[in-house]
Structures are given as structure tokens and as C-alpha cells.
C-alpha angles and dihedrals in degrees: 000000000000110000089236090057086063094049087049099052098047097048080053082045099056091042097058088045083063109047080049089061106046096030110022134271099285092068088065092061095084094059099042081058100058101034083068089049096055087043082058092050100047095051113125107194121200112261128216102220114206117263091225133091099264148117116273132204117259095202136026114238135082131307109250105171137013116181144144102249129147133272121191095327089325137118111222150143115276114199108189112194114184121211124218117203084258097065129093104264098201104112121199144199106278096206124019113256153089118322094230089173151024120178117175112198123191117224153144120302098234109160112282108232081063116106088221074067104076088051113038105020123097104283147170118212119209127181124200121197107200127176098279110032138327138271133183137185149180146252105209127188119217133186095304102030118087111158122055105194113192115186110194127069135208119304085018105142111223136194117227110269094011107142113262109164153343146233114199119221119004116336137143128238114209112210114215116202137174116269098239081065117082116201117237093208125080130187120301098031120127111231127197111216106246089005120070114060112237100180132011105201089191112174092336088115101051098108107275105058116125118210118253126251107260109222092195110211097030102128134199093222 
């Protein structure tokens, strides 16, 4: 359970304690409902992350996008998950590695499942430079959420799938890989942070692989 869920919880508590006392015990019932709701939220379950070399989600939710844009000059694989209010909001490294940078951009709160999303909503930008090559992804807030915590700070290591942040209440996190690595997900598939596996890079780092050609604009869905 993440620490903001129980202060939640308890302000909701002592509300509805409140309204008990000045207008009987049914009006209490509204914000014992929902301070159960926001424990739920807040849960952060422990992850099994795959004993294997791969590319692991950083959020829980639904693939919404996949698609060859460009990053900084670069052709790569974007991976947009959108997460419902429903979903577990702990996000999490997805390759093990340095934090080489955080960049938090101020922006406007679309809903997040929209593509105009991953460009012009709130966001925090995070690289990771792992062994091989180098990924990086984005919390991004959408109508409801409003806050973006990242935990972590430049030159952190971090493990594949350790917890490094949170978006509270609905929000997306856009994925960033290198184009030689193909993703293994499509749209529509329900992915598990730390969990589901969204890339293998396998032996494409090995010396003599060749990048791919981007097709920008070619979406998964």
C-alpha cells in the first residue's frame, strides 16, 4: 500500500466521522465509500519480474497505441498503456540500469487514452541507460490525474521492474525503445508493470545488427 492511499483514507475517515456526528450516521456512508475506494487504488502489490533478459512494462493498464515515431532525432518504438482508475498506478523501471535523465514538463490534462496525450498532456520524462542500449518512457497525467511523483533522481540504478514512481488517478505511460527492438505486445493487450514482457532484445545487440527502417505513422491500432 502506498503511504498517500492511508492519509487518504483517514482524512475521508474523519469526514465522514463528522458528518456522522452533526447529520447521522447515514451521511458517513459516502466517505467511507470512497475511502475504500482510494485504499484499493493506492494498493502496490509485489511483482514477479521475469528471470529472463527483456523489456518489462513500466504500468499496468491496456495498450492503446504502438507505433515508429521519433524521439529526440531518433527513430524508435513508441508503446502507449493507458490506465483506468481500476488499474494498479505504481510504475516501475522497465530495464535495469542508470537514470541518466528526468525531465518534468507542464502541460495540458486530455484524456489520457488520446494520442494528443503523449505530446501535450502534464508529463515526466525519464531516460534509462542499461547495458545494451537505452529506453526511455513517460508519466503522463491525464483528466483526473493531476500529480506525477517520480521517486528516483539522475545517476539512481535501478533493477528491471523496481518501483520508481506514481500517477494518481487515471493516467498513461508511453514506453520509448530503440528501433532494432521490435515490441511483442499489440493493442489491445493487458500488460502487468514489471510483469508482462513488452520487447525481448535477444542477441540484436551483439555487434552486427542493422536498425530497422521507421515507417512513422504506421500504427498498431
Amino acid at each position: 500500500m502506498i503511504r498517500d492511499g492511508f492519509l487518504y483514507a483517514i482524512a475521508l475517515g474523519f469526514l465522514g466521522a463528522f458528518a456522522a456526528a452533526v447529520a447521522g450516521p447515514a451521511w458517513a456512508i459516502p466517505e467511507l465509500l470512497l475511502a475504500a475506494f482510494v485504499l484499493y487504488f493506492f494498493r502496490d502489490p509485489e511483482r514477479t519480474v521475469p528471470d529472463e533478459e527483456a523489456i518489462v512494462s513500466p504500468a499496468d493498464g491496456r495498450v492503446v497505441d504502438l507505433r515508429q515515431v521519433e524521439l529526440d532525432g531518433r527513430n524508435v518504438w513508441r508503446i502507449s498503456i493507458f490506465l483506468s482508475l481500476f488499474n494498479v498506478h505504481v510504475n516501475r523501471s522497465p530495464i535495469a540500469g542508470v537514470i541518466r535523465n528526468v525531465c518534468y514538463t507542464p502541460g495540458k490534462f486530455f484524456i489520457a487514452s488520446r494520442p494528443e496525450a503523449s505530446a501535450e498532456n502534464e508529463q515526466n520524462t525519464v531516460t534509462v541507460e542499461g547495458k545494451h542500449f537505452t529506453v526511455t518512457f513517460k508519466q503522463i497525467a491525464g483528466t483526473l490525474a493531476r500529480r506525477i511523483v517520480f521517486w528516483k533522481k539522475p545517476g539512481d540504478q535501478v533493477a528491471c521492474g523496481e518501483r520508481v514512481g506514481l500517477i494518481k488517478f487515471g493516467s498513461r505511460v508511453d514506453l520509448f525503445l530503440p528501433i532494432e527492438i521490435p515490441p511483442s505486445v499489440a493493442v489491445g493487450d493487458r500488460v502487468k508493470g514489471g510483469v508482462s514482457i513488452l520487447a525481448r532484445p535477444g542477441n540484436r545487440f551483439a555487434g552486427d545488427a542493422k536498425p530497422a527502417s521507421a515507417d512513422k505513422g504506421v500504427a498498431g491500432g
